[in-house]
C-alpha positions as CSV (number, residue, x, y, z in Angstrom):
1,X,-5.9,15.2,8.8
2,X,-2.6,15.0,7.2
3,X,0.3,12.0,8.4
4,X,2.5,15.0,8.8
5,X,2.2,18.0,10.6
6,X,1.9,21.0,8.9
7,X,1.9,23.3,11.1
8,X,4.9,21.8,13.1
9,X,7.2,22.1,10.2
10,X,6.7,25.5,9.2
11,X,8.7,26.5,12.5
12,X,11.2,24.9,10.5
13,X,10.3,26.0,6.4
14,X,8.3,28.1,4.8
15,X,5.3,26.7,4.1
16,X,2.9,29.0,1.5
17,X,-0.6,29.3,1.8
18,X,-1.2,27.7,-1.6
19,X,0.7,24.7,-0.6
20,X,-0.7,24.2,2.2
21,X,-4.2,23.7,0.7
22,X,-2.9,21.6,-1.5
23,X,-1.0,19.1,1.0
24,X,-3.7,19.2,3.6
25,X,-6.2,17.2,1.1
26,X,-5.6,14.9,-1.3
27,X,-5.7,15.8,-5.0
28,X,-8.3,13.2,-6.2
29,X,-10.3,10.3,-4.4
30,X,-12.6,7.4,-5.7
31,X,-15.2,5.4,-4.5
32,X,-16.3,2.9,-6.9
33,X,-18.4,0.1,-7.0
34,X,-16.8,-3.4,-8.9
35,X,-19.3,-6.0,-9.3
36,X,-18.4,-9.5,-11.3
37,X,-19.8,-12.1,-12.1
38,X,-17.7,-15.3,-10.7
39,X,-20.3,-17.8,-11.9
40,X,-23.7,-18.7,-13.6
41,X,-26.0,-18.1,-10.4
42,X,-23.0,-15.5,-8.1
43,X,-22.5,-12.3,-8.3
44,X,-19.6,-10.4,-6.4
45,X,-20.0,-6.8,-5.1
46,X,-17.5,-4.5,-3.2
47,X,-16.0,-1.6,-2.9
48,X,-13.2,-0.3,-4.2
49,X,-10.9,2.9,-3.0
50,X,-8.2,5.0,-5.0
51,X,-6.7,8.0,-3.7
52,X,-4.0,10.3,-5.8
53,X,-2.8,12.3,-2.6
54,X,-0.2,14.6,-5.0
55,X,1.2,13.9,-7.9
56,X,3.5,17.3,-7.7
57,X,6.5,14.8,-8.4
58,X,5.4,12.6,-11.0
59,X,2.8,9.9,-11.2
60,X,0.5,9.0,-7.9
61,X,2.3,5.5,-6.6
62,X,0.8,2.8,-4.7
63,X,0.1,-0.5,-4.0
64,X,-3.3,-2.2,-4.4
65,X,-4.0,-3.2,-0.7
66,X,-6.9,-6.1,-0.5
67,X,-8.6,-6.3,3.0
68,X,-12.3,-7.0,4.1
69,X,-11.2,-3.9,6.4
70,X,-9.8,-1.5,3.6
71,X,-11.3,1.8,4.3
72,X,-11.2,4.8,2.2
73,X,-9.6,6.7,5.2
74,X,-7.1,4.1,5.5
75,X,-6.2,4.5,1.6
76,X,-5.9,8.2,1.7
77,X,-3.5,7.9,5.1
78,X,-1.3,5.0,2.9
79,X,-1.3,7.6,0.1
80,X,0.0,10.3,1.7
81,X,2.5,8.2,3.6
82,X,4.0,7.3,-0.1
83,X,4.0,11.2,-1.3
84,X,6.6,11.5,1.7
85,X,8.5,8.5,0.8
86,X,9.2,8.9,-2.9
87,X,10.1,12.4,-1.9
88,X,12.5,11.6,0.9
89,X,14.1,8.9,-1.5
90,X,14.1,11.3,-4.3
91,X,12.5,8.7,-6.5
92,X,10.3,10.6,-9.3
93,X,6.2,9.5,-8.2
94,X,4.0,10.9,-6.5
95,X,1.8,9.6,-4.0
96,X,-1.2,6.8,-4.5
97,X,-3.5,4.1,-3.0
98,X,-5.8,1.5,-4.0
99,X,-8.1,-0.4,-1.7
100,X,-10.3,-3.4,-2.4
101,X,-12.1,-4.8,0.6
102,X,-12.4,-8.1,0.0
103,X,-11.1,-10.9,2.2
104,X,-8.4,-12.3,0.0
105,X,-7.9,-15.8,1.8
106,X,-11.9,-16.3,1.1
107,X,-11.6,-15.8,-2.9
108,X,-9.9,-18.4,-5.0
109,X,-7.7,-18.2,-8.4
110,X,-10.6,-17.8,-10.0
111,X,-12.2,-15.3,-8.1
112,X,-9.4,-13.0,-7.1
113,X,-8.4,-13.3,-11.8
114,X,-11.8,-11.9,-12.3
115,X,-11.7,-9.4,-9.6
116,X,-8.3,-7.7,-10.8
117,X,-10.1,-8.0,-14.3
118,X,-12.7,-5.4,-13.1
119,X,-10.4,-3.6,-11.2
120,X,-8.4,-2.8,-14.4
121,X,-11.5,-2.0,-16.8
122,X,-13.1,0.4,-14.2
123,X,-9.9,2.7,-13.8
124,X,-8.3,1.4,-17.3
125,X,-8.4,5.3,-18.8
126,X,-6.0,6.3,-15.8
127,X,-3.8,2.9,-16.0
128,X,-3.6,3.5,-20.0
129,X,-2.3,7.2,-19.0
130,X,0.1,6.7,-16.7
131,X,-1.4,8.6,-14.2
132,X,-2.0,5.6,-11.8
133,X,1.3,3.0,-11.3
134,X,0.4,0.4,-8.9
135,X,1.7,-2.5,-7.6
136,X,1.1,-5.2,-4.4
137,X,0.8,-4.6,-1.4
138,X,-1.3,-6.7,1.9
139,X,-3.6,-9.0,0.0
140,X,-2.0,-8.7,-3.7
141,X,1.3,-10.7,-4.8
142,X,3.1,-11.1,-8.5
143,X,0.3,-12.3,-9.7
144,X,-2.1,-9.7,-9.6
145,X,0.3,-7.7,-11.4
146,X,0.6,-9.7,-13.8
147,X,-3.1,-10.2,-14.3
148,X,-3.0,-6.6,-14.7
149,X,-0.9,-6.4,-17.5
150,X,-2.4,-8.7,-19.2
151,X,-5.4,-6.8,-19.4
152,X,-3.4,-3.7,-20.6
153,X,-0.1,-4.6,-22.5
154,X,1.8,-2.2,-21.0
155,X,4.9,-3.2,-19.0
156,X,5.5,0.3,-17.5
157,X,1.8,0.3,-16.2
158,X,2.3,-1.6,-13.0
159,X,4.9,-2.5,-11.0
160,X,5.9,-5.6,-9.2
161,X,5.0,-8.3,-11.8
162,X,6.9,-11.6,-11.7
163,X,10.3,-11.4,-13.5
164,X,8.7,-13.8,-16.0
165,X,6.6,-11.4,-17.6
166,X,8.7,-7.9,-17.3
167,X,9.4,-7.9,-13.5
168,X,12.5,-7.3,-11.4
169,X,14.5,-9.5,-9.8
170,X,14.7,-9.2,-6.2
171,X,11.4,-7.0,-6.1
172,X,9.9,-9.4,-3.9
173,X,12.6,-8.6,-0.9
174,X,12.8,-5.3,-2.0
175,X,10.8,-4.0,1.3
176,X,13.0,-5.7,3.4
177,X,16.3,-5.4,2.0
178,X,15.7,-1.6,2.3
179,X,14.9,-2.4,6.4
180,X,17.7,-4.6,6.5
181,X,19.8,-1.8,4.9
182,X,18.2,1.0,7.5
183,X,18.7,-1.3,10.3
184,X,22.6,-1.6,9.3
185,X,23.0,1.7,9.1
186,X,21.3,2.7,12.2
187,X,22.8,0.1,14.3
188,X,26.4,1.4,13.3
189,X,25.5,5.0,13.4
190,X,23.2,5.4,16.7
191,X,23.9,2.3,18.3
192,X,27.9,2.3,17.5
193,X,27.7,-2.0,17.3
194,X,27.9,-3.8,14.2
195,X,25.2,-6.1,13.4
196,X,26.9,-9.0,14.7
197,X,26.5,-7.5,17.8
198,X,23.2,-6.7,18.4
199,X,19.5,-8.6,19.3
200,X,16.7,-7.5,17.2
201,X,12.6,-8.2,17.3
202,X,10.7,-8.6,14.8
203,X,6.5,-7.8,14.8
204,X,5.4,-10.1,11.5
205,X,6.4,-12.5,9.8
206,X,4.9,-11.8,6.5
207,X,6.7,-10.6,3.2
208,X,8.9,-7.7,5.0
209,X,9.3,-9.3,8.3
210,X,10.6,-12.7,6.7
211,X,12.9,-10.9,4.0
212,X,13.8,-8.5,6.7
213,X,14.8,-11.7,9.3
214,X,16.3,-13.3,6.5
215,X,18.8,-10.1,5.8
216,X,19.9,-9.4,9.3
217,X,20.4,-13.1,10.1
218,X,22.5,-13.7,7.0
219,X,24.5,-10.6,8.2
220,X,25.2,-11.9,11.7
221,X,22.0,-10.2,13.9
222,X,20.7,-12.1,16.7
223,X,16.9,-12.1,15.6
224,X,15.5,-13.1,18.9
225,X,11.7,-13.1,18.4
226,X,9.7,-13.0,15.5
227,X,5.2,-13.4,15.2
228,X,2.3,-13.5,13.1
229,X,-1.6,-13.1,13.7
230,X,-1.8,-15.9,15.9
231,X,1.4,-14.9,18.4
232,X,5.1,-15.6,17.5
233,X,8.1,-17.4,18.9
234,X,10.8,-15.7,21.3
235,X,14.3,-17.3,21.9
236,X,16.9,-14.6,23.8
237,X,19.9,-17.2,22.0
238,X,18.5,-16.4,18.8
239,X,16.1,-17.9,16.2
240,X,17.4,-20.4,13.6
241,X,15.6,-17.9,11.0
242,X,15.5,-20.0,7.3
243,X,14.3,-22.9,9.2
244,X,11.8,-20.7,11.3
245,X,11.0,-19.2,7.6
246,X,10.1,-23.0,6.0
247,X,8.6,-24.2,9.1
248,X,5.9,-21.2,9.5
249,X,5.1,-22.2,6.0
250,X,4.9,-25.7,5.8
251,X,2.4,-25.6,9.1
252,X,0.1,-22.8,8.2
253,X,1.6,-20.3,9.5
254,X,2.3,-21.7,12.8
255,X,5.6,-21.8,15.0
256,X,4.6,-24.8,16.5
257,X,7.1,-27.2,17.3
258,X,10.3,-24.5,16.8
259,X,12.9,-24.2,19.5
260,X,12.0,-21.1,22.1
261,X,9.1,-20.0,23.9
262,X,5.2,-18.7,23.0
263,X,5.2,-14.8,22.8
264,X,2.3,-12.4,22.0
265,X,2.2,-9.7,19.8
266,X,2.2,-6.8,22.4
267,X,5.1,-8.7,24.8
268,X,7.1,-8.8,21.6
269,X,6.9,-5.0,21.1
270,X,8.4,-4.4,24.7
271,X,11.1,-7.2,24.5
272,X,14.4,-5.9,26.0
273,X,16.6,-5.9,22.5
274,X,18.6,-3.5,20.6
275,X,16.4,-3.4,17.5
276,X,12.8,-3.8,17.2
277,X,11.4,-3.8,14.2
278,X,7.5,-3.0,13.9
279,X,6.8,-4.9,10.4
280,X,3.2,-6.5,10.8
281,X,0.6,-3.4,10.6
282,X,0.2,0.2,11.5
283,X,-0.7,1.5,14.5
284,X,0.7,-1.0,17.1
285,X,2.9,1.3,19.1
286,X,0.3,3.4,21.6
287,X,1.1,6.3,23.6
288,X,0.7,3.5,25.9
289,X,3.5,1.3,24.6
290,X,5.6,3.2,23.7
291,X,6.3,4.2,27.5
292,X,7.3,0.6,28.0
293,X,9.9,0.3,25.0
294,X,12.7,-1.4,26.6
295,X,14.8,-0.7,23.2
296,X,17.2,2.3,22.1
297,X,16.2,1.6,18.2
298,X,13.1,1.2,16.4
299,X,13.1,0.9,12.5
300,X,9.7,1.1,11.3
301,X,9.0,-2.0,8.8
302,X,5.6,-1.7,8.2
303,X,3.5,1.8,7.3
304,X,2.7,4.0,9.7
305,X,2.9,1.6,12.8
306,X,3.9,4.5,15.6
307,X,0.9,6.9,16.3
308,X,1.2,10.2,16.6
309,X,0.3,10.5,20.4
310,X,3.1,7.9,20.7
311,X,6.0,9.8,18.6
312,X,6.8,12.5,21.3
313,X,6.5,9.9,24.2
314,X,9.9,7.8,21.9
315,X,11.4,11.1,21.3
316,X,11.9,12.3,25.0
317,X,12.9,8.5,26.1
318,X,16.0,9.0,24.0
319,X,15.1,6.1,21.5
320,X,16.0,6.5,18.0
321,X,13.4,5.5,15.6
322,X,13.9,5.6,12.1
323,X,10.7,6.5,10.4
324,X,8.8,4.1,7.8
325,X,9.1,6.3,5.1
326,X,13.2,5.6,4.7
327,X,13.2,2.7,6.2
328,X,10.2,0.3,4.0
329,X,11.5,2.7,0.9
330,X,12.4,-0.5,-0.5
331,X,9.5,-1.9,-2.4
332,X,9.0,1.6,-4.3
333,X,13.1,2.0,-5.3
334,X,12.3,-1.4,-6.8
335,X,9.4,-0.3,-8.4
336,X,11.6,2.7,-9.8
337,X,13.6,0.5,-11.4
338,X,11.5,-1.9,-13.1
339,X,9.6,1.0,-14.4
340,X,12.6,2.5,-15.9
341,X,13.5,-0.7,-17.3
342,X,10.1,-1.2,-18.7
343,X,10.3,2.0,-20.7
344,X,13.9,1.2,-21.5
345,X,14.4,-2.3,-22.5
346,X,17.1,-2.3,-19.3
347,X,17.6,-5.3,-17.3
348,X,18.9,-5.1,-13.9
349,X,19.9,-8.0,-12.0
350,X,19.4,-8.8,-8.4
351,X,22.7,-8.3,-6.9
352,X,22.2,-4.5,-8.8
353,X,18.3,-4.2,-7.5
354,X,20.1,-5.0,-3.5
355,X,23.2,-2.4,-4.6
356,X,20.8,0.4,-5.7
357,X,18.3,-0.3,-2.9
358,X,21.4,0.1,0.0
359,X,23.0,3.3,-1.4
360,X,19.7,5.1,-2.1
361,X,18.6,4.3,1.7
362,X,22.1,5.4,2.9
363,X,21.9,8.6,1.0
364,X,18.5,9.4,2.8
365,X,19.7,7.8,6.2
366,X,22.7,10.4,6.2
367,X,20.2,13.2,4.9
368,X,18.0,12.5,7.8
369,X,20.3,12.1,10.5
370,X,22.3,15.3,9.4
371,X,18.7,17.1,9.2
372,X,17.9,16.2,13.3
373,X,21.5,17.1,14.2
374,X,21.2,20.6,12.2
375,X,17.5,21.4,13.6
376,X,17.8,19.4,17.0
377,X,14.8,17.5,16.4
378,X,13.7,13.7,16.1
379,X,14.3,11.3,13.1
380,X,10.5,11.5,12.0
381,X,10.6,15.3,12.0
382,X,13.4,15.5,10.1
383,X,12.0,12.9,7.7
384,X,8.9,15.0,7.0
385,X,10.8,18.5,7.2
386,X,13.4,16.8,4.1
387,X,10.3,15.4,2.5
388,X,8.3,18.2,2.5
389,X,11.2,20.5,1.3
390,X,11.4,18.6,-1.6
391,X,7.9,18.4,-2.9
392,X,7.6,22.5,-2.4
393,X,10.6,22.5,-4.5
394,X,8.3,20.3,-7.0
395,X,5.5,22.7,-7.0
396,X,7.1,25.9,-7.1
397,X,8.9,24.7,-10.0
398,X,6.1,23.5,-11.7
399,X,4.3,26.8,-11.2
400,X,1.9,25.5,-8.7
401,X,3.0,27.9,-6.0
């Protein structure tokens, strides 16, 4: 079943038979089998998924996701989700997905070098083509990236390498500088307060959590709770976030010891605050939660964390929520870049990756919001009905329809 709803939109656009078939499925899925050796007596076997949802647009897009729970369903659903961002953002990819289920935090160096090794040599004709960009994503960093282009010598041919060897500065905060930049926006625009002004939550504390927190402290917002796996830390005078940020690190991930109180992941979500930001993992606001937001804004940090059943429920509460697809657009704008520069010989520094990042996000934020005002519908349906619209223009103009 499709993230977005066909059928719904096409009260709203006309949506052609031919097109419909081809959006309702993806256009290519793999289940392979890697199996490495990692030393004289082991052998390591898993699976591995990659999805190509539509490629209408340009090349299928995606990070390499690494989770003992990766799923092929759950690689086609991510897929999809980035077909709709890259077209909302009007960044030329389409839509891709790679899952490895491995446990990452149970391989070492070692291990996790050989595995990207295999990963490369058993999709290597499609990396050497172009058709497949990827980059990290939960489980991957930098230097899986880089491992992969080592294997293929080819700096266009995945994203998000270190800026040692061909990557961009200020890709690594990329996903949260673009949640940083929706969350200003929205703030101002829905919420009439400047961020000085407002109290925010934040569910995670991994890469787009922290870079997020770190954004919206250094621009005056009260970040008031923040968690990880294991629970998180809520203070209503405000977190101390770069201390919170070195702390969590320097004890395993742990807030012990910080200045507020013990909070869980599900009494963070229903905090009373101004902002919450959902940036851990998808799925986490029910039907059932979402009738106990005590928020007027949620930016979505994380993919796909609102389920469907729980979209309508925010809609007729009178919360705003600015979808995942603008607001977490970050990481593939970055990508954008870098693989321009790669095929360019451009550099672009960080200060231009943040200036790029903000005014492609604005230009979509003021897309979207003048879309829900036009249509009278919710920020996620006017998201998709934008997003959509664009990729039909893509395949009608490429003959496809």
């Amino acid at each position: 079943m499709p993230v977005i709803n066909l059928e719904r939109l096409s009260e709203y656009v006309e949506v052609p038979e031919r097109a419909w078939l081809l959006l309702e499925k993806p256009e290519k899925e793999m289940s392979l089998r890697l199996s490495v050796r990692t030393g004289p007596d082991r052998m390591l076997i898993t699976d591995v998924f990659v999805v190509y949802y539509n490629t209408a647009r340009g090349a299928a897009k995606g990070g390499i996701r690494m989770s003992a729970e990766v799923s092929l369903e759950e690689t086609r659903k991510l897929a999809e989700l980035m077909v709709w961002k890259t077209a909302l953002t009007h960044i030329p990819f389409g839509g891709g997905k790679s899952g490895i289920c491995l446990d990452p935090d149970q391989l070492d160096s070692f291990q996790k070098s050989v595995v990207m090794q295999e990963y490369v040599h058993i999709l290597k004709e499609d990396l050497l083509a172009g058709a497949y960009i990827p980059a990290p994503d939960m489980g991957t960093s930098p230097r899986e990236m880089a491992i992969i282009f080592g294997e293929l010598h080819i700096p266009q041919a995945v994203t998000g390498k270190p800026p040692s060897v061909g990557g961009l500065p200020g890709r690594e905060e990329a996903t949260g500088r673009s949640v940083f930049a929706a969350t200003r926006l929205a703030a101002g625009r829905l919420l009439g307060k400047p961020l000085e002004e407002v109290t925010v939550a934040i569910q995670g504390f991994g890469n787009v959590a922290t870079h997020s927190a770190l954004f919206l402290a250094g621009a005056g917002a009260r970040v008031v709770a923040v968690s990880g796996r294991r629970g998180g830390l809520y203070n209503e005078r405000g977190i101390d976030v770069p201390q919170t940020v070195r702390t969590y690190s320097a004890q395993g991930k742990s807030f012990a010891g910080l200045s507020g109180d013990a909070v869980t992941n599900q009494e963070l979500l229903v905090l009373p605050v101004d902002i919450l930001i959902p940036a851990a993992s998808g799925g986490v606001i029910t039907e059932e939660v979402a009738g106990r937001l005590r928020c007027p804004l949620v930016v979505e940090g994380a993919n796909d964390p609102v389920t469907p059943a729980a979209s309508p429920v925010i809609e007729e509460a009178g919360i705003a929520d600015v979808p995942d697809i603008l607001a977490n657009a970050g990481g593939v704008i970055a990508s954008y870049v870098e693989w321009r520069n790669a095929k360019s010989g451009s550099f672009t520094s960080k200060d231009e990756v943040y200036e790029f990042i903000d005014q492609i996000v604005e230009r979509s934020f003021e897309e979207v919001k003048a879309t829900a005002e036009a249509n009278g519908v919710g920020w996620r349906t006017a998201s998709h009905l934008l997003a959509l619209a664009e990729v039909l223009t893509s395949m009608r103009e490429r003959a496809w329809i």
